[in-house]
C-alpha positions in Angstrom: 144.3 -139.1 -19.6 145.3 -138.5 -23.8 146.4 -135.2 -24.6 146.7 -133.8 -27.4 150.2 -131.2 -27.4 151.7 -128.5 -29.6 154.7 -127.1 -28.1 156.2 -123.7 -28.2 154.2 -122.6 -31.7 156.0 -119.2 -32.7 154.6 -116.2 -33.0 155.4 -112.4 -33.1 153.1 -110.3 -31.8 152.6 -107.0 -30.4 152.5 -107.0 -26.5 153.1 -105.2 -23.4 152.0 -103.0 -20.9 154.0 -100.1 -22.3 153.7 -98.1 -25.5 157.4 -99.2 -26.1 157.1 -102.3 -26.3 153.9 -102.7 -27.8 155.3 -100.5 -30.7 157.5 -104.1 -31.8 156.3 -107.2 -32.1 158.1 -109.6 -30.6 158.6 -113.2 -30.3 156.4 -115.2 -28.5 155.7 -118.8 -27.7 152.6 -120.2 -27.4 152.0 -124.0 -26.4 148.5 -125.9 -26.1 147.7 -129.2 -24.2 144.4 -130.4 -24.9 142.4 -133.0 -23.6 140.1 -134.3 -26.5 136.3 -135.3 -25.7 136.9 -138.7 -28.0 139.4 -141.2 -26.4 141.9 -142.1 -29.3 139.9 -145.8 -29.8 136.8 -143.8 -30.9 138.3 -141.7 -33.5 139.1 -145.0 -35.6 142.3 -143.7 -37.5 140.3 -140.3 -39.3 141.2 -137.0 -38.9 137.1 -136.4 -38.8 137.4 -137.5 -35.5 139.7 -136.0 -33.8 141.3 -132.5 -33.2 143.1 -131.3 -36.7 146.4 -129.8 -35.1 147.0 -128.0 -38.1 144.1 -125.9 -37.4 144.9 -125.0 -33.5 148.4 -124.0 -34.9 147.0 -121.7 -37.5 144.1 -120.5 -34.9 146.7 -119.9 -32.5 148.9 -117.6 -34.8 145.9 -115.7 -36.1 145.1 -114.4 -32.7 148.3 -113.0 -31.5 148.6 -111.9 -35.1 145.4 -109.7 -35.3 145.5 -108.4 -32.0 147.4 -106.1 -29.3 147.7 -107.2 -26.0 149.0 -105.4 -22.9 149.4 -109.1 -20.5 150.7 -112.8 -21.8 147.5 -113.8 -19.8 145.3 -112.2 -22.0 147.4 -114.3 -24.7 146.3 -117.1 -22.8 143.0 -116.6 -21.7 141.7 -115.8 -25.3 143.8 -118.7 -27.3 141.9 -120.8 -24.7 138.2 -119.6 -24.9 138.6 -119.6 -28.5 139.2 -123.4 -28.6 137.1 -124.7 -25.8 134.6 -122.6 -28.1 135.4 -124.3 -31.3 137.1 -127.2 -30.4 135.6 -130.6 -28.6 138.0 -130.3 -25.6 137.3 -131.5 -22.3 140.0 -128.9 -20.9 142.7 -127.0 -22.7 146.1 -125.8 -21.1 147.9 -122.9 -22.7 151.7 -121.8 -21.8 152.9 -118.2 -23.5 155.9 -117.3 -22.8 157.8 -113.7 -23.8 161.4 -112.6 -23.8 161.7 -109.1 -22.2 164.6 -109.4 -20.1 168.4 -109.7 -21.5 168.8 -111.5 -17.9 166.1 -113.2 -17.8 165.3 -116.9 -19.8 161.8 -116.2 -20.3 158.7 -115.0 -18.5 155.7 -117.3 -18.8 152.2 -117.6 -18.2 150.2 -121.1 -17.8 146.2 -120.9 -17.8 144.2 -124.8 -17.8 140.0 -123.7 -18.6 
C-alpha cells in the first residue's frame, strides 16, 4: 500500500468548546496520509499524475484558517471530505492534534474516510 504523507502541517486556528478559547487561535497540527487511486508506476514521473502536495498543504491551512470549530474532529472530518472530494484518494487519514493542557503533551484526534 503507497501512501502519500504530510506530517504535522501547522496551523493556527480558532477552536474549542468554550468562548475562551475560541476567542485565540491557537496552534494546531494537522497531518494527512493518503492513499492515491494511481500506483506510483502509473504516474510516469509527472506531477499530472499524481497528488500535488503543495496543494493539500495549502487546502489544509485554508480550512482551519476560514473557519471556527468547537471539536478537533470536526477539524478532521472536514479536512477529510474535502479531499476525498477533490482529490483521487482511495482513503485519506487525518491526525489534528491541539495543545490545551500545560500538563498535557498533546490531545489528538485520528479519523481514516
Amino acid at each position: 500500500m503507497e501512501k502519500i504523507i504530510l506530517e504535522e502541517i501547522k496551523v493556527y486556528s480558532h477552536v474549542g468548546i468554550s468562548e475562551k478559547e475560541r476567542a485565540k487561535k491557537q496552534k494546531i497540527l494537522v497531518s494527512v496520509y493518503i492513499e492515491p487511486e494511481k500506483r506510483s508506476g502509473s504516474i510516469k514521473d509527472s506531477i499530472d499524475n499524481t497528488i500535488n502536495y503543495s496543494n493539500i498543504k495549502t487546502d489544509v491551512k485554508n480550512i482551519l484558517k476560514t473557519g471556527t470549530f468547537n471539536l478537533i474532529e470536526t477539524v478532521a472530518e472536514r479536512v477529510a471530505h474535502h479531499i476525498k472530494i477533490n482529490y483521487s484518494v482511495k482513503n485519506v487519514t487525518i491526525y489534528v492534534k491541539k495543545f490545551p493542557y500545560r500538563d498535557t503533551k498533546y490531545v489528538g484526534y485520528r479519523l481514516t474516510v
